[in-house]
N, C-alpha and C positions, 0 to 999 in steps of 0.2 A: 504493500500500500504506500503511496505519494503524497506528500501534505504538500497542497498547493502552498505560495504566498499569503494569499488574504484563509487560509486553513483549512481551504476546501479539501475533500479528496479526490486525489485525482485517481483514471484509471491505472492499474499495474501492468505491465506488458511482460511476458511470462515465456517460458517456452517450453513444452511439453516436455514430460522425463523418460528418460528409460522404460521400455517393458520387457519383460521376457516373452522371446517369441516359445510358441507353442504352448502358454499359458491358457487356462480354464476362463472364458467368458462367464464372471458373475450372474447370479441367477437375476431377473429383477420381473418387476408386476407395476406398471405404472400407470397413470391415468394419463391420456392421451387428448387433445383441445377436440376432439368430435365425443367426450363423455365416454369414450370405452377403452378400457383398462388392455394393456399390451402386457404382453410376460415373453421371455427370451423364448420360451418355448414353444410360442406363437410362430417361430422362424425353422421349426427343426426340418421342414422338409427342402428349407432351401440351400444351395450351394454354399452362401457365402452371407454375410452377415457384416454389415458397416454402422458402427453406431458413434453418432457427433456428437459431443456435448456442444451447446454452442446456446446462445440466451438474443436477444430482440433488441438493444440497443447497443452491441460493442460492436464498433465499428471494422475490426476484423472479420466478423460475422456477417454484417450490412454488405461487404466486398463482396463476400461469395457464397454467398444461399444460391444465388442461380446456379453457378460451376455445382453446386451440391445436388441441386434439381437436375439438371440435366444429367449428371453421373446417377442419379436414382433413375431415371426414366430413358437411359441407354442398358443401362445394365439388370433392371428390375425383369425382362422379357429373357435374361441369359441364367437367371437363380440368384440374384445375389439383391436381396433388400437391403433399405439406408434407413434407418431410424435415428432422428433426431433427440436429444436431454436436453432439457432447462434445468441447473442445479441451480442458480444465481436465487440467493433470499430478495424475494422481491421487499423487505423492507428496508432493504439497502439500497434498491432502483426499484420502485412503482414498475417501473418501464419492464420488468421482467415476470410481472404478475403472472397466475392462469388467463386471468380473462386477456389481457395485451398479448400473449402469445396465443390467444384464439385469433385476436385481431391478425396478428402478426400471418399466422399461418395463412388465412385468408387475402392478404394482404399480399403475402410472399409467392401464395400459391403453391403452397407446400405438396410435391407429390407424393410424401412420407409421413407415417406417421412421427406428429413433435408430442413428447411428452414431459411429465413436471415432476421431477424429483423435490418435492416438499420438505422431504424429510434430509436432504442431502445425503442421505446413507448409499446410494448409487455412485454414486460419485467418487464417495470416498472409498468404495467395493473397488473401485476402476482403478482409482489415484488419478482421475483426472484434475487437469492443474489450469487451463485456461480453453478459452474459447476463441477456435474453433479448436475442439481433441478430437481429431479421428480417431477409431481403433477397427480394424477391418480384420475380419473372424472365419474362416472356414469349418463349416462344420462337418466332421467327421467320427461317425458312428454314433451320433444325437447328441455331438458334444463343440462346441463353437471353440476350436483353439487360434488362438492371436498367428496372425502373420503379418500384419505391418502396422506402425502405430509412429505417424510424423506427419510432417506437411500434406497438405493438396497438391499444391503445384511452388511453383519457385517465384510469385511474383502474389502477393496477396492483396494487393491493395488495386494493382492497376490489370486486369486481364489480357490488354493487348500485348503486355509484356510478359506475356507467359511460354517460356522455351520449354519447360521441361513438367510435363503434366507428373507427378513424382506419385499422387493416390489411384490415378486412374491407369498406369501403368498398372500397380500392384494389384487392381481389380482384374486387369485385363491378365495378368498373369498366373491369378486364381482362378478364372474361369478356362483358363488351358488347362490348368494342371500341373503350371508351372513355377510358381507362387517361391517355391524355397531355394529354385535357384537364381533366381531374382534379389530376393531377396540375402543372399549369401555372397551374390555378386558387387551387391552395391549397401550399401552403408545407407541407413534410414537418419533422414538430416527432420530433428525437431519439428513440430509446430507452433506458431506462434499466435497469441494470442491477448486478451484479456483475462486477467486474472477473476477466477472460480471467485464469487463473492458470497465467503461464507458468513456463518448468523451469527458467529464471531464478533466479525469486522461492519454490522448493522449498528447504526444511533441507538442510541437509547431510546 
């Protein structure tokens, strides 16, 4: 967290940490902005599994919901769903409310389901650290193990400067079935983000 001059706070800019690849994707049951509750299990007959934390007002996030739509709605017809997290206490930002992420969704045109970690315990199941966290999951034999967890692409802010699609590669390389030599090849460079705004770091 950054105290502004006049004491505001300002946001943290963060960058996603370490996972172990081939780790167990935590279980979770969340309510989701159309009223109906998602659980990881809800995904077991699909290929591959992409879940974002990411929340309605960081402007890391604002960049690239589209690049996250469009990778949901190329790769949703190949097995592989995007499920979006709000962990953000919305009494820290209003802006991260349920109901502002119903707006949002709407708003965004969300082709995934976004849901609201309330409780923050998802979150902290994950170790996720800022927004946007990918973690993109293969599952195999009814069990979602991690195989990539950093960036989207190399250029966050501005899309036309995007060389190097870094998430969409490792989707595309799970849907071959080639995902660990991909991944073995090349070194997974962070995510960056805004920092996770937990109920901690909320006013009084």
């Amino acid at each position: 967290m950054t105290v502004g001059h006049d004491n505001s706070i300002l946001m943290a800019l963060l960058y996603s940490t370490p996972s172990v690849l081939g780790s167990i994707a935590p279980p979770f049951s969340l309510l989701g902005v159309d009223g109906k509750w998602v659980s990881l299990q809800d995904f077991k007959d699909k290929k591959g599994l992409l879940i974002v934390f990411m929340c309605n007002h960081c402007p890391y996030v604002i960049a690239v919901h589209e690049r996250l739509s469009r990778l949901s709605r190329e790769f949703a017809p190949q097995g592989i769903a995007v499920v979006g997290i709000n962990s953000n206490d919305p009494l820290y930002k209003d802006a991260d409310s349920y109901e502002n992420m119903k707006k949002t969704a709407t708003e965004w045109q969300l082709p995934f389901p976004y849901l609201f970690d309330e409780t923050q315990n998802i979150a902290k199941a994950y170790d996720a650290v800022c927004t946007p966290d990918p973690y993109l999951y293969e599952q195999v034999n009814g069990e979602f193990l991690l195989r990539y967890r950093g960036r989207i692409d190399d250029s966050w802010k501005e899309e036309s400067q995007v060389r190097e699609q870094s998430l969409k590669q490792a989707m595309t390389a799970l849907m071959r079935g080639s995902i660990a030599k991909v991944i073995l090849e090349k070194d997974m460079i962070p995510s960056m983000g805004c920092s996770i705004k937990w109920k901690a770091l909320s006013p009084p």
